[in-house]
C-alpha positions in Angstrom: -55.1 20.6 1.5 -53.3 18.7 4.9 -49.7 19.3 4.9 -47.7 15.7 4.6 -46.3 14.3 8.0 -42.8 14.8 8.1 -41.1 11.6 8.4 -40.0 10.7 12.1 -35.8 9.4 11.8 -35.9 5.6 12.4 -34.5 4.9 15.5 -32.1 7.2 17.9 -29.7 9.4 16.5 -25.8 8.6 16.9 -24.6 10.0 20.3 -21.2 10.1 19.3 -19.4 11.8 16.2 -17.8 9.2 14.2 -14.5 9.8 13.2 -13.9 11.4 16.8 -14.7 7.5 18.1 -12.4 6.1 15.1 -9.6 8.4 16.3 -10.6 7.1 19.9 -10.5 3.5 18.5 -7.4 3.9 17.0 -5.4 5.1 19.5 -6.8 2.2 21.7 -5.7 -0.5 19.2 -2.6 1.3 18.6 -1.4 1.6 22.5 -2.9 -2.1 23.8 -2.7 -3.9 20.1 -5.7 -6.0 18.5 -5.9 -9.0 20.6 -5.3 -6.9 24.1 -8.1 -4.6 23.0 -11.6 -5.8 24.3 -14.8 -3.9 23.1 -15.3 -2.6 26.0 -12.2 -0.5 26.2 -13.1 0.5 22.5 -16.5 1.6 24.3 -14.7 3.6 26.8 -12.6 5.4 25.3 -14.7 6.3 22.1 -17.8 7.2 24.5 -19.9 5.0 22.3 -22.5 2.2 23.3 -21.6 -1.6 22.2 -24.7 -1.3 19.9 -23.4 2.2 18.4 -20.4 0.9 17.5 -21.8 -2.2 16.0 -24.2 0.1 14.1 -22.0 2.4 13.0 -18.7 0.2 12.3 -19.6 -3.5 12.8 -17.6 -5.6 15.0 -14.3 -4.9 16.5 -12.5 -6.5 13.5 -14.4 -4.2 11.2 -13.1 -1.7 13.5 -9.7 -2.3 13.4 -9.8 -2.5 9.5 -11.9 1.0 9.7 -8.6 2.6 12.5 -5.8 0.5 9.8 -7.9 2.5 6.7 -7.9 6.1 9.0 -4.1 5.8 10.1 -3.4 5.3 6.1 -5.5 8.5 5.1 -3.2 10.2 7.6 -0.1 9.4 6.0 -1.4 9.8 2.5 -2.9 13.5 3.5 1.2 13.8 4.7 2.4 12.5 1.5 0.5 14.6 -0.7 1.3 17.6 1.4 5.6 16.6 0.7 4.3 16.3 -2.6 2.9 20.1 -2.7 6.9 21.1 -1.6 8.8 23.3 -4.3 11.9 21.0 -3.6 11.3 17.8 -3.6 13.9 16.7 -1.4 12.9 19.1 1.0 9.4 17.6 0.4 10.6 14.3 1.7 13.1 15.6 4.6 10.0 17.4 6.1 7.5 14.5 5.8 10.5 12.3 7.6 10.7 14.7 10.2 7.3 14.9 11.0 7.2 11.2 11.1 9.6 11.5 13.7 8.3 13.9 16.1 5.0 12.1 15.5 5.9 8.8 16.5 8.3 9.8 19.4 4.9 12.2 20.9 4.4 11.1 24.1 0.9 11.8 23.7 1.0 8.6 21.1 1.2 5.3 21.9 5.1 4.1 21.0 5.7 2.4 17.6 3.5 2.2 14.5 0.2 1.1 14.2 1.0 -0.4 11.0 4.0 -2.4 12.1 3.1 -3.2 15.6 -0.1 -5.0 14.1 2.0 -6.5 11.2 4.4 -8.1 14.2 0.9 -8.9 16.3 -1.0 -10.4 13.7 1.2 -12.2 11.2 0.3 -15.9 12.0 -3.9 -14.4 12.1 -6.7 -13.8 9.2 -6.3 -10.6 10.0 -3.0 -10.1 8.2 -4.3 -10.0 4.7 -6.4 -6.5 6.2 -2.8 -5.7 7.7 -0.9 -6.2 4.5 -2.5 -4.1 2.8 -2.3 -1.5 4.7 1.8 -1.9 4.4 1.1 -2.1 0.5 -0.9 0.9 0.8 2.0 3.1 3.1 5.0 1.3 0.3 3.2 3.0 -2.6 3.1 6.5 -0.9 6.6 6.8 0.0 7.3 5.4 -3.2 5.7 8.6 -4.8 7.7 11.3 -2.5 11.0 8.8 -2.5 10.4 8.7 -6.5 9.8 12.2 -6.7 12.9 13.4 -4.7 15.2 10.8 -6.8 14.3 12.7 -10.1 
């Protein structure tokens, strides 16, 4: 009896690892903000092609909501890490701290992501993606700020 054909992929296989490109992304949106940020500086820098990106995120709003999501996870991962702390104060003074060093890193581009796109993209339909992202980062320090109170 023949042996089955294996099934050929569809198409070519990504040439870029994704959250490496989201990071990429990210940091683009986050240094030049949303309306300053062409696709084709979000091609640069994540190495990607136009139709990779499309393919893999969708357009460069559905980008920005997918950078807005991973800049979130970050915090929460930081949260939940204070969280872990025996003392919960010192829970919360560390996850401050790191905040700090973190957003004064030259290596990062200066400000928030969150609130520089809140101050960008108020008057847009793009603020309801933004909102949520600052209801999102309320409700985490909420927890640790909670937490350390009791």
């Amino acid at each position: 009896m023949p042996t089955p054909a294996k099934k050929r992929p569809r198409g070519r296989p990504r040439g870029f690892d994704e959250e490496t490109a989201l990071r990429a992304a990210m940091l683009t949106f986050w240094k030049n903000g949303y309306q300053r940020t062409s696709l084709d500086q979000i091609v640069e820098a994540t190495g990607a092609s136009r139709a990779g990106l499309y393919a893999t995120f969708g357009d460069k709003e559905a980008i920005f909501s997918r950078c807005l999501k991973l800049y979130g996870d970050e915090l929460e991962a930081r949260v939940d890490e204070a969280l872990r702390h025996q003392d919960p104060i010192g829970g919360l003074r560390e996850l401050l701290l790191k905040s700090a060093d973190r957003l004064s890193d030259p290596m990062t581009p200066p400000g928030c992501l969150r609130c520089n796109a809140t101050l960008e993209l108020s008057e847009t339909g793009l603020f309801d993606r933004v909102r949520d992202a600052n209801d999102r980062y309320k409700h985490h320090m909420a927890r640790i700020v909670d937490r350390a109170v009791q």
